[in-house]
C-alpha atoms as one frame of an Amber mdcrd trajectory, in Angstrom:
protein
 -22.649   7.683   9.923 -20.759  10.307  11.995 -20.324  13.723  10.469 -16.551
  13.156   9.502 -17.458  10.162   7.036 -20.358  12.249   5.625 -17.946  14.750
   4.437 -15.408  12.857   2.977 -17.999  10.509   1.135 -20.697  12.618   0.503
 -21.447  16.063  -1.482 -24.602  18.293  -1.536 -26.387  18.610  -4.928 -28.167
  21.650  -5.783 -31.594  19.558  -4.736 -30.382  19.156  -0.755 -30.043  15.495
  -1.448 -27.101  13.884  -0.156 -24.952  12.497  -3.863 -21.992  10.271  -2.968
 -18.508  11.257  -4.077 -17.384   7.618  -5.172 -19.478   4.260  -4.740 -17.638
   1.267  -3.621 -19.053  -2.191  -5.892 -18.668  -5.752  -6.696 -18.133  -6.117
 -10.183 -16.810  -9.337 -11.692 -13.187  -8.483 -11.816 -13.818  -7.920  -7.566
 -14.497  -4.618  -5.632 -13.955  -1.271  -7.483 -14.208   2.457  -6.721 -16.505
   4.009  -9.231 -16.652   8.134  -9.339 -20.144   9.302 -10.064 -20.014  11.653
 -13.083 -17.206   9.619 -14.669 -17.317   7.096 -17.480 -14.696   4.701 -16.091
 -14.070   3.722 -12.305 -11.315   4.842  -9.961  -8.802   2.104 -10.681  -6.175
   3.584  -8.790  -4.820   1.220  -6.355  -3.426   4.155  -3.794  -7.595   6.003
  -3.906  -8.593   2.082  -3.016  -6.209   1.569  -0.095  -7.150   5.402   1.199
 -10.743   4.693   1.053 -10.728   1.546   2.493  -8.171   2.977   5.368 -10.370
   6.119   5.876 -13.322   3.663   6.214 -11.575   1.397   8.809 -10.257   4.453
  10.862 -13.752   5.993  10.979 -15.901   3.060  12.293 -12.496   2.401  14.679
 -11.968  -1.294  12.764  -8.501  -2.262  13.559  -5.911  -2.971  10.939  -6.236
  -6.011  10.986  -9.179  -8.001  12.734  -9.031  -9.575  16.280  -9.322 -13.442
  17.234 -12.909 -12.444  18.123 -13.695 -11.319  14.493 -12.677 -13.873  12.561
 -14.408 -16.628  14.980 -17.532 -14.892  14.372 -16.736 -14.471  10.989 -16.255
 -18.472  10.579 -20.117 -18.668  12.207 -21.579 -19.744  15.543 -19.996 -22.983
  17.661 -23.751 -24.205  18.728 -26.623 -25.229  16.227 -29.698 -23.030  16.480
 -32.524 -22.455  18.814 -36.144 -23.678  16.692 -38.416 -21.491  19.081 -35.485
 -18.520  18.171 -36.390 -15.516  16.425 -35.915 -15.669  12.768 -35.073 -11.819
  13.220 -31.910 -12.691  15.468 -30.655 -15.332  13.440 -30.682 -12.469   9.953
 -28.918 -10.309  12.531 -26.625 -12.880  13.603 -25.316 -13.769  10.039 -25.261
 -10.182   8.727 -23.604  -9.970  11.933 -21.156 -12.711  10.822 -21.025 -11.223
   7.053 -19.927  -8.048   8.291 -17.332  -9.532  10.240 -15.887 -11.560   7.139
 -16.254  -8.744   5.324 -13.948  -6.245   7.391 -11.336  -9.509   7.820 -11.291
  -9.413   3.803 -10.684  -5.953   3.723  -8.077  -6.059   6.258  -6.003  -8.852
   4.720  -6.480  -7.053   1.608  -5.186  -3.878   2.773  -2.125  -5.287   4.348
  -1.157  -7.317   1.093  -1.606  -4.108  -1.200   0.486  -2.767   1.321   2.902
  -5.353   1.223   2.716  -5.471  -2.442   4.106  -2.051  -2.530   7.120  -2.367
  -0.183   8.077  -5.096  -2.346   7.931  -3.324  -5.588   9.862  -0.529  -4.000
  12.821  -2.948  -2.361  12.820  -5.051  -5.710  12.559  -2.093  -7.930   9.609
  -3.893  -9.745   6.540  -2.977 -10.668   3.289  -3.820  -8.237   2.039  -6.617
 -10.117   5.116  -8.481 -10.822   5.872  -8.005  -6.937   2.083  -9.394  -6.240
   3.122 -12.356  -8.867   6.373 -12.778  -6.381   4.330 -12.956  -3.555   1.847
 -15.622  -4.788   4.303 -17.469  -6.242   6.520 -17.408  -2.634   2.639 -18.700
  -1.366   2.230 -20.678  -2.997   5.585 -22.767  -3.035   5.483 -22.770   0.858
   1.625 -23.507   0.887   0.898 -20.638   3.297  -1.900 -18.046   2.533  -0.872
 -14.553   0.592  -1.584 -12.425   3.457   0.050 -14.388   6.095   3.433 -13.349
   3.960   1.962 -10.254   3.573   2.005  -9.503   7.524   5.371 -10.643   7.273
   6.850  -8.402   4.532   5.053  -5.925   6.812   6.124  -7.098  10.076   9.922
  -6.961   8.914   9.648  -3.169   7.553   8.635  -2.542  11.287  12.194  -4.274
  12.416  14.115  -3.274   9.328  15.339   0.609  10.014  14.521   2.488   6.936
  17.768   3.985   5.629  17.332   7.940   5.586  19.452  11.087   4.089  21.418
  11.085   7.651  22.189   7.124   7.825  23.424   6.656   4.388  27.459   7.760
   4.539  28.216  11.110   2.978  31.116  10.724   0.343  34.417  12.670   1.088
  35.089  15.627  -0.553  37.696  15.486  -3.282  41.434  16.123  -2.080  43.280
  19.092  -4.088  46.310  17.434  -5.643  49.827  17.779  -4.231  52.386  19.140
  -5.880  55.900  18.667  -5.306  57.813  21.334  -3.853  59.660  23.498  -6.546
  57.959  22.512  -9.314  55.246  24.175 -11.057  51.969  23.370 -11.610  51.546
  21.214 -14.994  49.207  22.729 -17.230  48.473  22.039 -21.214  50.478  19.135
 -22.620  52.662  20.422 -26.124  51.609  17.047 -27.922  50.732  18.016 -31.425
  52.197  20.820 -31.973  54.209  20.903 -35.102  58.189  22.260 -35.367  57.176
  25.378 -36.245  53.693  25.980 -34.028  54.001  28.208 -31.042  57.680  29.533
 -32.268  57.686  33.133 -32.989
């Protein structure tokens, strides 16, 4: 683990033992961020994506996975060796684990990602945006994250309208007046016959 990982992730106790900051597990309703110390997990989606971003960026994983990672991660092309090293083949499908493994988290990433530029354009919240975007799946039979790379493939095209591209409204004009005549001021509705008369 390099030393930039260690201190993100991990905290000295008192002891010298190394305590991590948050745990990353599979629990039945999928992976969550738990917070040692704390009674309930991290549910926050943003901590999830900035973990699993910071742990991407510091073992140099690309965004998402290369051609070469996800035929690895679908398993070897040839059948295996009997005199072969049981050793290698362990290796070879942790190997292959690891490589599904970091294509989940990519796809993952890039559709909580996508998630959230479509709650923000929609003006929804996240999960009725993720409920759009299975739903659009799901009615053109293509994968979520496939229309996830999409969404984010077309903010990458789509200029994002800033404080200098979005017109400035004119000032207001002072009215005119004609020449001659005086400004009007109060109107002398309601006034009775004998209001205002000295």
């Amino acid at each position: 683990m390099s030393q930039g990982l260690e201190d993100v992730t991990a905290a000295d106790d008192p002891c010298g033992t190394e305590q991590p900051t948050v745990v990353v597990a599979r629990t039945g309703r999928g992976w969550s961020v738990f917070a040692p110390g704390r009674a309930e997990d991290v549910d926050d989606l943003v901590e999830g994506m900035t973990l699993a971003d910071l742990v991407s960026e510091e073992l140099g994983a690309p965004v998402e996975p290369d051609r070469g990672a996800r035929r690895a991660a679908r398993g070897a092309a040839s059948g295996s060796d009997s005199d072969a090293d049981p050793r290698d083949a362990r290796i070879a499908a942790l190997e292959r684990t690891v490589a599904q493994l970091e294509h989940a988290l990519a796809a993952r990433v890039s559709t909580e990602r996508a998630i959230g530029v479509l709650a923000e354009r929609q003006g929804t919240t996240p999960q009725a945006a993720f409920e759009q975007l299975r739903r659009d799946a799901r009615s053109q039979g293509r994968p979520v994250p496939e229309l996830a790379r999409e969404v984010l493939d077309d903010l990458a095209v789509r200029p994002v309208a800033t404080e200098v591209d979005v017109p400035a409204r004119p000032a207001p004009r002072p009215p005119v007046r004609e020449a001659g005549r005086a400004p009007r001021t109060r109107s002398r509705a309601g006034r009775g016959p004998a209001e205002g008369r000295s």
